[in-house]
C-alpha positions as CSV (number, residue, x, y, z in Angstrom):
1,X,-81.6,80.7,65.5
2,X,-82.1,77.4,63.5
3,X,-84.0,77.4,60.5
4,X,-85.0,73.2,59.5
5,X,-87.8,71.5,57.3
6,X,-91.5,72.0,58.3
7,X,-93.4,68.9,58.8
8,X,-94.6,68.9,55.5
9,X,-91.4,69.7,53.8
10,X,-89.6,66.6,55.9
11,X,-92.9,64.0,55.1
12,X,-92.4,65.0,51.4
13,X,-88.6,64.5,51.3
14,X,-89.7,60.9,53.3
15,X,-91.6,60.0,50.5
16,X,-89.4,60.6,48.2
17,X,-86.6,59.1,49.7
18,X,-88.8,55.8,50.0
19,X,-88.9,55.5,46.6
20,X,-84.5,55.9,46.4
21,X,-84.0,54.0,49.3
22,X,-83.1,51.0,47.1
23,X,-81.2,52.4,45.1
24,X,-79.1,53.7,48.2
25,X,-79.2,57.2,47.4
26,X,-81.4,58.2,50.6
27,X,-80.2,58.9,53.8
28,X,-82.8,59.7,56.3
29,X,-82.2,62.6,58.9
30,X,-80.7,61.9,61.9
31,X,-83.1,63.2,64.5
32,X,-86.0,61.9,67.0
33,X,-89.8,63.2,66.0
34,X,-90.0,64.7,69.7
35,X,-87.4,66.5,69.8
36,X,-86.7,68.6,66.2
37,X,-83.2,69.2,64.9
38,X,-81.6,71.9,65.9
39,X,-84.0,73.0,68.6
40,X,-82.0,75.8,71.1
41,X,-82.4,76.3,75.1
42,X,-81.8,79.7,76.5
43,X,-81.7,81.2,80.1
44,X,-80.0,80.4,83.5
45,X,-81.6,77.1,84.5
46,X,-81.3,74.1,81.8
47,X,-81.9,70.3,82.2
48,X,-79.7,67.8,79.9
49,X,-80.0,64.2,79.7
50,X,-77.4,61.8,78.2
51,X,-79.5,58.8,76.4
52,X,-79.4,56.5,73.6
53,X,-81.6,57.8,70.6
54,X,-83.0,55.5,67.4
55,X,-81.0,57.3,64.1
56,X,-80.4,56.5,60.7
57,X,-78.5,58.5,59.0
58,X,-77.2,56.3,56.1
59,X,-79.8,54.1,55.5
60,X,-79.1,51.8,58.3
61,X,-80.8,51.6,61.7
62,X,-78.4,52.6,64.3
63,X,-78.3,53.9,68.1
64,X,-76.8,57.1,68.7
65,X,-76.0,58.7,72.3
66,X,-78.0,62.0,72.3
67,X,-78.1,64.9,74.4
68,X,-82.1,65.6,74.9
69,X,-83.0,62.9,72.3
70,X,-81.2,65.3,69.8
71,X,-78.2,64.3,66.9
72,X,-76.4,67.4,67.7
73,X,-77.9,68.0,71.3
74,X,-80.0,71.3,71.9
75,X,-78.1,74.8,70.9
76,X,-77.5,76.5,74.4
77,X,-77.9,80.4,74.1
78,X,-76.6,82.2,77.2
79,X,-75.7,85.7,78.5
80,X,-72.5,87.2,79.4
81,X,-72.5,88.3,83.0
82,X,-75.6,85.3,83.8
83,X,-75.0,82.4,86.1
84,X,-75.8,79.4,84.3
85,X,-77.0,76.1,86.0
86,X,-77.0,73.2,84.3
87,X,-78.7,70.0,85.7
88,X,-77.3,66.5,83.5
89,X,-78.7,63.3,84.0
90,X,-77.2,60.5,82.7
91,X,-79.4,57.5,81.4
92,X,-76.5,55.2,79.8
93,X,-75.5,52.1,81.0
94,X,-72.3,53.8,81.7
95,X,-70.6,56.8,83.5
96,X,-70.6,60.3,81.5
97,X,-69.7,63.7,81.6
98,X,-70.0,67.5,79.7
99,X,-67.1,69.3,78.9
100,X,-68.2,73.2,78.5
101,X,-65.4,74.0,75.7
102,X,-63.5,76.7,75.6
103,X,-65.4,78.1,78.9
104,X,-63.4,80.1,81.6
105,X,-64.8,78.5,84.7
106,X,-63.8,76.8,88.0
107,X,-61.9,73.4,87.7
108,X,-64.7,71.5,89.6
109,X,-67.1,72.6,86.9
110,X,-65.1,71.5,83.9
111,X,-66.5,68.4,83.4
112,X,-63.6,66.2,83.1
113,X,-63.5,62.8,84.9
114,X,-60.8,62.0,87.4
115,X,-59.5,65.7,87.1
116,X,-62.2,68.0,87.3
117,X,-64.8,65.5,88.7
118,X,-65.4,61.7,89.5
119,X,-68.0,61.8,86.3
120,X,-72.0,61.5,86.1
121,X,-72.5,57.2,86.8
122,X,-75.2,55.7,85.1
123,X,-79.0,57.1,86.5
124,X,-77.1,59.8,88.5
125,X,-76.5,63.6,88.1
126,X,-74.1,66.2,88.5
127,X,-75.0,69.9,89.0
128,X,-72.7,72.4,86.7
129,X,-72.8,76.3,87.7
130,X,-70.8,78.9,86.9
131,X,-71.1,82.7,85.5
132,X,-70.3,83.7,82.3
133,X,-67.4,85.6,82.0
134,X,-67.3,85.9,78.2
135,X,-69.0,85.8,75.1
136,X,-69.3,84.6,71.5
137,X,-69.6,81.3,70.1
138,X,-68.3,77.7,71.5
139,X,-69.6,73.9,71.7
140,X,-69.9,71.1,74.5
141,X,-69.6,67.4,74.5
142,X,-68.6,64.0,76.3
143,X,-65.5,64.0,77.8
144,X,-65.7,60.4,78.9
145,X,-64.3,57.5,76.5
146,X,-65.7,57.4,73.0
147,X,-69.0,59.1,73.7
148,X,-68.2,62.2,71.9
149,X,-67.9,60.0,68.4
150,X,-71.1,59.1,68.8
151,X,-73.3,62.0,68.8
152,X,-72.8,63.6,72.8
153,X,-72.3,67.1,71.6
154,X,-74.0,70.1,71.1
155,X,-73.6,74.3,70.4
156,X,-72.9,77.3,72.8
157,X,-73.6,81.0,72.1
158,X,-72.9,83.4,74.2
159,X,-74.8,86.7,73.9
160,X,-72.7,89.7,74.9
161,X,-73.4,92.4,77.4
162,X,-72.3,95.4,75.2
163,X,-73.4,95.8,71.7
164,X,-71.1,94.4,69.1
165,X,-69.6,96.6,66.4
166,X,-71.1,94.0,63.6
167,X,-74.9,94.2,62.1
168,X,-76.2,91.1,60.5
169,X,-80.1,90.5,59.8
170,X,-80.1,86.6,60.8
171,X,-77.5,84.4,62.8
172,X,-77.3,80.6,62.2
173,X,-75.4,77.7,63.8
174,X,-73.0,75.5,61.6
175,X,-72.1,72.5,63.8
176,X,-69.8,70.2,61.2
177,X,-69.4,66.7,62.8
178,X,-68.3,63.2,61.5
179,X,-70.9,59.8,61.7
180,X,-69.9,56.1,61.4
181,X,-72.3,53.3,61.5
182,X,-69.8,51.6,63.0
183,X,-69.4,51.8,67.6
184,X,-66.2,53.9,68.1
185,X,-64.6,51.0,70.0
186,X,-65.0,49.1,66.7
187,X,-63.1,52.4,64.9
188,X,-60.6,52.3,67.8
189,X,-59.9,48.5,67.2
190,X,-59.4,48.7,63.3
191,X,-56.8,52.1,63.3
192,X,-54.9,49.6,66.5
193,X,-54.4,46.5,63.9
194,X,-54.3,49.4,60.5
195,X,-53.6,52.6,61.2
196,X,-54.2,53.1,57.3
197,X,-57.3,51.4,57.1
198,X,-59.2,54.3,56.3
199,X,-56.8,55.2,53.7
200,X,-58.0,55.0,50.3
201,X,-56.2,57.8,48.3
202,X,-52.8,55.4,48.8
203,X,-50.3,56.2,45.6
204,X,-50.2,53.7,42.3
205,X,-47.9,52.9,40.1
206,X,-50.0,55.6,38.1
207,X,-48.9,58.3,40.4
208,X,-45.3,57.2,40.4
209,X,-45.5,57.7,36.4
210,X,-47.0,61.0,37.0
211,X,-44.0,62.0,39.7
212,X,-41.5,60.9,37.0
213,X,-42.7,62.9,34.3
214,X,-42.8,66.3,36.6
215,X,-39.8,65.7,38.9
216,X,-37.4,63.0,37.2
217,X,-36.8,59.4,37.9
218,X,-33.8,60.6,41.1
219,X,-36.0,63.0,42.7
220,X,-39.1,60.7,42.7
221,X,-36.9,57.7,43.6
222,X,-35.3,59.8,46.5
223,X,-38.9,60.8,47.9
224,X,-40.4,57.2,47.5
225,X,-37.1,56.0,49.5
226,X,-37.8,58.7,52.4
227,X,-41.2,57.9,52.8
228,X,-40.6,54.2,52.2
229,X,-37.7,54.5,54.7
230,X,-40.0,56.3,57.6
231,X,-42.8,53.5,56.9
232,X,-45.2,56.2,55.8
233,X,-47.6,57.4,53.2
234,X,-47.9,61.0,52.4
235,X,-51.5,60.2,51.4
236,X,-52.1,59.8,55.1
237,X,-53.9,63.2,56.1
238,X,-56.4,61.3,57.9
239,X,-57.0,58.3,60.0
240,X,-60.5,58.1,59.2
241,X,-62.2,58.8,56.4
242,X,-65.2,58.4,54.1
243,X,-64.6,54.8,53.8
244,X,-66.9,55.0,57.2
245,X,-67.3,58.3,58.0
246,X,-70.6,60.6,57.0
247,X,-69.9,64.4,57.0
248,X,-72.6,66.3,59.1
249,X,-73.7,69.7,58.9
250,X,-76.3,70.5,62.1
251,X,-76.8,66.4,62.2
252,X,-77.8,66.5,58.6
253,X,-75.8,64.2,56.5
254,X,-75.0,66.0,52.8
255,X,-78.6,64.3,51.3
256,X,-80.6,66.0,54.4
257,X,-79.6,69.3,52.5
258,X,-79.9,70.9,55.7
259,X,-81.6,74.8,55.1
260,X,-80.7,78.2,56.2
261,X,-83.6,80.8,54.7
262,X,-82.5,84.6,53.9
263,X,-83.9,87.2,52.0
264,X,-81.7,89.2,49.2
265,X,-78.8,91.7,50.4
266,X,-79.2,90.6,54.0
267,X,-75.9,89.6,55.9
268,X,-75.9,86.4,57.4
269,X,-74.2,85.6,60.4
270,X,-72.6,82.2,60.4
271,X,-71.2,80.1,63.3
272,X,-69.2,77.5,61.9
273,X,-68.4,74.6,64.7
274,X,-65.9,71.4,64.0
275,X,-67.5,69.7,66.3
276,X,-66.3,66.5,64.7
277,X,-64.1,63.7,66.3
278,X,-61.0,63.3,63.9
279,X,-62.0,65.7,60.6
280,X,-60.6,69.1,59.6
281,X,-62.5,70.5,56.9
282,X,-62.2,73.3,54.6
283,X,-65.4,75.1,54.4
284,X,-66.7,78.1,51.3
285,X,-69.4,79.3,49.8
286,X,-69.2,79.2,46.3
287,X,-69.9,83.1,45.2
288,X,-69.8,84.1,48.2
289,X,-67.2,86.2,50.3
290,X,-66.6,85.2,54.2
291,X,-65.6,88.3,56.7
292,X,-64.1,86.6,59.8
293,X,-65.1,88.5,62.8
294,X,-64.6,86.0,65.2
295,X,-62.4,82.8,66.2
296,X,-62.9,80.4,68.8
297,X,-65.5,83.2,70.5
298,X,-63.3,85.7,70.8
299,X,-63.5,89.1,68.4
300,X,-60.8,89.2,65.7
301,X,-60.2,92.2,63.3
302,X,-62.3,91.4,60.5
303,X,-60.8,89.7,57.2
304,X,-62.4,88.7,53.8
305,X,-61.8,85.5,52.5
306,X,-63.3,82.8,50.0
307,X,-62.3,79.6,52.1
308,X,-60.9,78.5,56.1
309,X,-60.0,75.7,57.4
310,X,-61.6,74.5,60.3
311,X,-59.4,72.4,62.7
312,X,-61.1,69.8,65.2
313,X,-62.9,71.6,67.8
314,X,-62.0,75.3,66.6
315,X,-65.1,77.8,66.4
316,X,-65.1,80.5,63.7
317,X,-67.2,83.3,63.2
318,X,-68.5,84.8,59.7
319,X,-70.8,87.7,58.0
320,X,-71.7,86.9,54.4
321,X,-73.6,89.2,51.8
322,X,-76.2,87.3,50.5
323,X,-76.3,88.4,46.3
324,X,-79.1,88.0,44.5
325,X,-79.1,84.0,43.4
326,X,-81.9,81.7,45.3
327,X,-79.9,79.6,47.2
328,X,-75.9,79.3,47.5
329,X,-74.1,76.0,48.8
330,X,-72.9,75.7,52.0
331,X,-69.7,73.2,51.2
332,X,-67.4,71.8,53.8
333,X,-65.0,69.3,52.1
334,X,-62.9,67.4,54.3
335,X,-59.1,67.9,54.1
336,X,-58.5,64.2,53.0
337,X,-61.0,65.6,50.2
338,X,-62.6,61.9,50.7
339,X,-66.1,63.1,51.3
340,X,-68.2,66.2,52.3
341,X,-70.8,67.8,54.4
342,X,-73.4,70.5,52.8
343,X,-76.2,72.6,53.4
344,X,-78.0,75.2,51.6
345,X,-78.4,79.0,51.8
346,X,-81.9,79.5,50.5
347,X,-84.0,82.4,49.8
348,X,-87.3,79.5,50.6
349,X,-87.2,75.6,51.9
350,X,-86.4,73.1,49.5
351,X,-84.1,75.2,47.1
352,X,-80.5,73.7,45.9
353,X,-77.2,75.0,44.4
354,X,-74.9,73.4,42.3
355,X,-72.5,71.2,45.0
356,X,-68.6,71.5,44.3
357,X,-66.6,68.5,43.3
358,X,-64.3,67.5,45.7
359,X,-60.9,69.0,45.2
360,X,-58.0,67.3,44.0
361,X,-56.5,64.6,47.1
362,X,-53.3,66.1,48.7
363,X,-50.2,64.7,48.8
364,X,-47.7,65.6,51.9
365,X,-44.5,66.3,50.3
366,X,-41.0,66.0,52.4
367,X,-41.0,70.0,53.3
368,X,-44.2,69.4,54.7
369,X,-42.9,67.4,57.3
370,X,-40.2,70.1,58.5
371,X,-37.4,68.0,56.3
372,X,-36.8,70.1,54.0
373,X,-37.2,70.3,50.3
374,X,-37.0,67.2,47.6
375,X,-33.3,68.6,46.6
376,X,-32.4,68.3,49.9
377,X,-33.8,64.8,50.1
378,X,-32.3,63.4,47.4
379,X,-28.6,64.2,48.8
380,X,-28.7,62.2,52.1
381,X,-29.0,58.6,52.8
382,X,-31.7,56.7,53.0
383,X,-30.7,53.4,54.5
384,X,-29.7,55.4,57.0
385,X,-33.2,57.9,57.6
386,X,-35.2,55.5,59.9
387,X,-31.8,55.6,62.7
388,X,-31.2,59.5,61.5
389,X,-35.2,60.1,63.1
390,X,-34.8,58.3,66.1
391,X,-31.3,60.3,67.2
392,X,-33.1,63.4,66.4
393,X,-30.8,64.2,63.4
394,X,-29.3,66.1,66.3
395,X,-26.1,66.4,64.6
396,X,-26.7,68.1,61.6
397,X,-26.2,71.6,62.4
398,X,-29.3,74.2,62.7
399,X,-31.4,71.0,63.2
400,X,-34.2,70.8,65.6
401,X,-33.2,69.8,69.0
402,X,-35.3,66.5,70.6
403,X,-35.8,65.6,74.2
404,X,-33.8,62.6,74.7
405,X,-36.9,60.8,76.0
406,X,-37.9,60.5,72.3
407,X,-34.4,59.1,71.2
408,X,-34.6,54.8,70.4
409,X,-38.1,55.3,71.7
410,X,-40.9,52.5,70.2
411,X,-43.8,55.2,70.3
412,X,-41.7,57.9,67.9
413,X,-41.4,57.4,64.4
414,X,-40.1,60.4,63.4
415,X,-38.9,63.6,64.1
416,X,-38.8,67.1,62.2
417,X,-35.4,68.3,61.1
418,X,-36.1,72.5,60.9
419,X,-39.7,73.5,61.8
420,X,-41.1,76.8,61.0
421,X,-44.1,78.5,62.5
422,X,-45.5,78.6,59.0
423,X,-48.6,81.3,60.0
424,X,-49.2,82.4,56.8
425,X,-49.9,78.9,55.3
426,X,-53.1,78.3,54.1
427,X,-51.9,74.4,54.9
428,X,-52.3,71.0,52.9
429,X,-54.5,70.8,50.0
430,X,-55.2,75.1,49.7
431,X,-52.3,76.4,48.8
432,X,-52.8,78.4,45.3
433,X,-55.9,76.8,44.6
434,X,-57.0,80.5,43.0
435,X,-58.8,81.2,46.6
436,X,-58.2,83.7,49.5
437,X,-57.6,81.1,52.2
438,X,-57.7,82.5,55.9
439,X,-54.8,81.2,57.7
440,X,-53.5,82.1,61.4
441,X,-51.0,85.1,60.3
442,X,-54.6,86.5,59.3
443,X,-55.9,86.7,62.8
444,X,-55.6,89.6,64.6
445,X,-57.3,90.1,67.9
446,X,-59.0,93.3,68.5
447,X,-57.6,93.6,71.8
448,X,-53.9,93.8,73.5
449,X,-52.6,91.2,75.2
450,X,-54.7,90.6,78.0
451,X,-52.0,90.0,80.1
452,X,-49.0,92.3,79.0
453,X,-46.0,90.5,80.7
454,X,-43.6,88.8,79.1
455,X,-42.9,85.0,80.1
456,X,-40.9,84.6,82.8
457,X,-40.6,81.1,81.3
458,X,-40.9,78.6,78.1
459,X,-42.2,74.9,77.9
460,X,-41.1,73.3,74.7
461,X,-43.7,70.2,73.9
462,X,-43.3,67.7,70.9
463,X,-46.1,66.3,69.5
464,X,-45.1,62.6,69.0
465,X,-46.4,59.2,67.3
466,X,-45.9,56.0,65.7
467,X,-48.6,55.7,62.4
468,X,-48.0,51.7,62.4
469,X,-48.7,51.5,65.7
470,X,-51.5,54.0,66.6
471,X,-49.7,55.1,69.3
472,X,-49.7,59.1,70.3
473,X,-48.0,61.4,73.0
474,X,-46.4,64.4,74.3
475,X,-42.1,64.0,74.0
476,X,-43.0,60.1,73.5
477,X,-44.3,59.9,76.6
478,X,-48.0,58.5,76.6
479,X,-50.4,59.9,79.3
480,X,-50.4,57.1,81.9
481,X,-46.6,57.2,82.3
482,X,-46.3,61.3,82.2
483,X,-45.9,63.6,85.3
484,X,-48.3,66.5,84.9
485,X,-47.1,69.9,83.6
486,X,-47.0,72.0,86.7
487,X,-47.5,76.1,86.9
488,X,-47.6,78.5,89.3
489,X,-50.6,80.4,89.9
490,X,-50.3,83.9,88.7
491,X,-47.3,83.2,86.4
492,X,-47.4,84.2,82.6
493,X,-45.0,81.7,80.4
494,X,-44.7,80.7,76.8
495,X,-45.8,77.0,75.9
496,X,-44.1,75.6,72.2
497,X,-45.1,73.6,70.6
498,X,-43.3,71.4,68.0
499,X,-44.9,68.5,65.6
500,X,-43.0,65.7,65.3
501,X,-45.3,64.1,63.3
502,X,-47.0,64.2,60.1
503,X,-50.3,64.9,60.9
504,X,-52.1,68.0,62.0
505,X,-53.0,67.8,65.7
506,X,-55.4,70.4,67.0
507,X,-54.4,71.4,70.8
508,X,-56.6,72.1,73.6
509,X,-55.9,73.8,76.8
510,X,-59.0,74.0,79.1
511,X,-59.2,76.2,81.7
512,X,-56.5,79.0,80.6
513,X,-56.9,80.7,77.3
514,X,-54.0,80.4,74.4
515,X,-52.3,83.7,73.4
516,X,-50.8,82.3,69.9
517,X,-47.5,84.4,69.2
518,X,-46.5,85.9,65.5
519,X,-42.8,84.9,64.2
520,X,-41.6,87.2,66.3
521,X,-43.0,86.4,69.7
522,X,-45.6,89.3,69.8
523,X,-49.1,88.6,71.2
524,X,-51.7,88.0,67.9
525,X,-54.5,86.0,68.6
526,X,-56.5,84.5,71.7
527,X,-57.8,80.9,71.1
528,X,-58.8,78.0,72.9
529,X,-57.5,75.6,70.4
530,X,-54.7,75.9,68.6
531,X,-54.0,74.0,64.9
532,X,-50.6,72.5,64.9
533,X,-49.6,71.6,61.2
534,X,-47.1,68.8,60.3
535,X,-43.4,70.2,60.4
536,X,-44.5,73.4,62.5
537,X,-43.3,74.7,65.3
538,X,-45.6,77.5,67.3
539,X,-45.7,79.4,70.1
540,X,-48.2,81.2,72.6
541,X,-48.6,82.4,75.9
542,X,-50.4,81.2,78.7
543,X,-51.3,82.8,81.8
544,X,-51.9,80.6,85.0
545,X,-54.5,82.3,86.5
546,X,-57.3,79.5,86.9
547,X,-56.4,77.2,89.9
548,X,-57.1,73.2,90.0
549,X,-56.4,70.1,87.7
550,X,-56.8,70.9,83.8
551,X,-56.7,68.5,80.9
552,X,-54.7,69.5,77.6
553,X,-54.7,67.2,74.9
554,X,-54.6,66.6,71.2
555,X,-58.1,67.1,70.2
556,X,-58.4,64.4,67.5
557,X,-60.4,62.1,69.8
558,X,-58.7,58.6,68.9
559,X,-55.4,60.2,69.2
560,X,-56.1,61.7,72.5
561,X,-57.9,58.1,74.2
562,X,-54.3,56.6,72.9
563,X,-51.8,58.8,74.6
564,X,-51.7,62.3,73.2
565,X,-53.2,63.8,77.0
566,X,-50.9,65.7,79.8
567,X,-52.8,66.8,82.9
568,X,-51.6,70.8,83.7
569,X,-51.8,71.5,87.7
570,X,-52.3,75.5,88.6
571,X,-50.8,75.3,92.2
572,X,-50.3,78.0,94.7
């Protein structure tokens, strides 16, 4: 259940916003008169459309590809146990395709072309169907090209068959995304010239002063060589930013002040959604506790905190207390801290809190990136780093071990030295920042392993890249030159996965669920997606137990379209 503006409560905000609109304050909300914001579907039988849809969300005319004629497309509400069939039309000028994420369902139905499906060409249609086998909350979107950046997405929830241990008076949607007036392709061709581009937040001789007076002039000089020497910033949390990008909450950019009503002492539930292309974001509630009870749909022993990160494409679940103020903030910052999305927990329509400042901008520091501390740093050579990442520092015992095809390889940059699962990290930008961040060592599932085996086998992945050049892959080997990742049907084996970069790179597995291990190899938490720091090294099980062609990829969009993609065949 949505809650958005009446009429009356949207023709009054118009009229206001006519009277800022020169000022460029207003930003008008990014949905079509016929078809409201937020409107849901539910039952067995549904019929999509893929179209283009008149928007302006920043105070600029623009086109956005719409599911229904709707900037995020219509919430789908389901049943566990139901077959679902789901008629999509496409009326673009150009093939497309739904993805059902994080859905257990036959390869043929997974909605991604030339694996699962040929794709939807322009005026045709494809028929999905497929029973639910689960519940909880997920999302769906374009799995062809760019379309996903520009508005083809939309949210799942998934009633479930039994009753759930959790009571909660009202249950609300929270689908995050990211908006540029600028076409994708035009955001695909900048980060291919300037991979910084975006980058704003790049260090002055200001901060250099600042480094000196904390750290000395030889540590700071020893850092500023490493990053100099790796042709890196360690501003660079994101490749896009708010230079272009506005944060939305349910399609509302933060001006929309997009509504959820409640009445005093009730507990809310809240399904938070990064639906977004290429934005992690940290999302709280000022005065407000959080109790996770879910992540990416599945249940999780519940845990009270004041502030999670989202990755791209993860799904969490929450219950908050309402107290007794009139409205509370609903504040998802993103994790370059360049810009925001909000919304508004209201006892009536119209009400406001106070909105946080944005935190202070993080800075990635050498231990960040699996190399170790600044001490450690400052003792090795620098001329010599650039060459040292390439060989894999493969000679320095303890080190991290490389596949050779990264070694003298154009699409690697760097490598991490000593990786660590790092679990209990709240990440980048939250540590001791005087709130109770969730983090992964948090999540518990409230089930056993599913499966019980043990692997009767490991996979060691490196998630690779070269910032200069945009370029992104799995052991520096992009997508169109890489033999798929084959498994035997019925087998249970362990999948690690180690960054090599020094960005976070959410991973997505479709078709098989993601059983993330602890530290020390035992079963913790099911996802679907699973956040991949810089300088981390984790582990899960999979079990191979879905037959057919199954995409797995980075899930930062741009990352994935330039080479960060493996296709995973379940053969007999």
């Amino acid at each position: 259940m949505l809650v958005h503006p009446t009429r009356r409560t949207f023709v009054k905000g118009f009229a206001a916003g006519s009277a800022l609109a020169g000022l460029g304050l207003w930003r008008l909300p990014a949905f079509a008169a016929e078809s409201p914001l937020g409107h849901e579907l539910s039952g067995r039988d549904f019929e999509l459309f893929i179209g283009q849809t008149p928007v302006n969300i920043t105070g600029r005319p623009r086109t956005a590809l719409t599911i229904n004629n709707s900037l995020p497309g219509p919430v789908l509400r389901w049943r566990e146990g139901d077959t679902v069939t789901l008629r999509v039309r496409n009326r673009l000028a150009e093939p497309t395709s739904l993805h059902w994420h994080g859905i257990i369902l036959p390869a043929n139905m997974d909605g991604v072309p030339g694996l699962s499906f040929a794709g939807i060409e322009p005026g045709g249609d494809y028929l999905y169907r497929f029973t639910l086998e689960q519940s909880g909350t997920y999302w769906y979107h374009s799995h062809s090209g760019l379309q996903e950046q520009a508005g083809v997405y939309g949210a799942i929830v998934i009633e479930p068959k039994a009753p759930e241990p959790h009571r909660y008076q009202r249950d609300y949607v929270l689908l995050l995304s990211d908006w540029s007036d600028q076409t994708p392709e035009a955001l695909m061709a900048t980060l291919k010239k300037q991979s910084d581009a975006y980058n704003f937040h790049k260090r002055t001789v200001g901060d250099f002063i600042n480094d000196v007076a904390d750290h000395g002039w030889s540590k700071t000089l020893a850092e500023r060589k490493a990053w100099a020497a790796m042709r890196m910033s360690p501003t660079d949390l994101a490749d896009i930013s708010a230079a272009t990008y506005t944060y939305l909450l349910n399609g509302q950019p933060p001006d929309g002040n997009f509504t959820c009503l409640f009445q005093p002492g009730e507990t809310v539930r809240l399904r938070l959604i990064n639906g977004s292309a290429m934005s992690y974001f940290d999302f709280r509630i000022p005065g407000l506790k959080l109790t996770v009870i879910a992540a990416d749909g599945q249940p999780v022993q519940p845990v009270s905190v004041d502030e999670l990160r989202i990755a791209v494409a993860e799904t969490y679940d929450v219950l908050v207390q309402v107290g007794d103020l009139p409205a509370y903030t609903l504040y998802a910052q993103s994790m370059d801290r360049s810009g925001y999305a909000r919304g508004t927990l209201a006892r009536r329509p119209g009400l406001e809190a106070p909105v946080p400042q944005p935190d202070p901008r993080p800075v990635l520091t050498m231990a960040d990136m699996g190399h170790g501390g600044m001490d450690a740093m400052a003792g090795m050579d620098h001329s010599q780093m650039g060459a040292m990442d390439h060989a894999g520092m493969a000679g320095m015992g303890g080190m991290q071990q490389h596949p050779a095809s990264e070694t003298g390889n154009p699409l690697v940059d760097m490598q991490t030295m000593s990786p660590k699962p790092n679990l209990a990290d709240p990440g980048i930008g939250l540590r001791n920042n005087g709130h109770r961040v969730l983090t992964y060592a948090d999540l518990k599932s409230t089930f056993a392993d599913p499966d019980g085996r043990e692997p009767s086998r490991e996979i060691e992945l490196h998630l690779t890249g070269h910032m200069e050049r945009f370029a992104w892959s799995f052991n520096g080997i992009k997508f169109s030159d890489a033999e798929p990742l084959r498994l035997r049907y019925g087998e249970r084996l362990r999948i690690t996965l180690v960054n090599d970069t020094m960005m976070a790179h959410p991973i997505h597995l479709h078709g098989l669920w993601s059983d993330l291990e602890d530290e020390h190899g035992r079963f913790q938490v099911r996802k679907h997606t699973l956040d991949i720091p810089p300088g981390s090294r984790r582990s899960y099980r999979v079990s191979a137990d879905a037959l057919g062609r199954w995409a797995y990829h980075c899930h930062l969009l741009y990352h994935m379209e330039m080479g960060m993609f493996r296709e995973v065949r379940v053969d007999e």
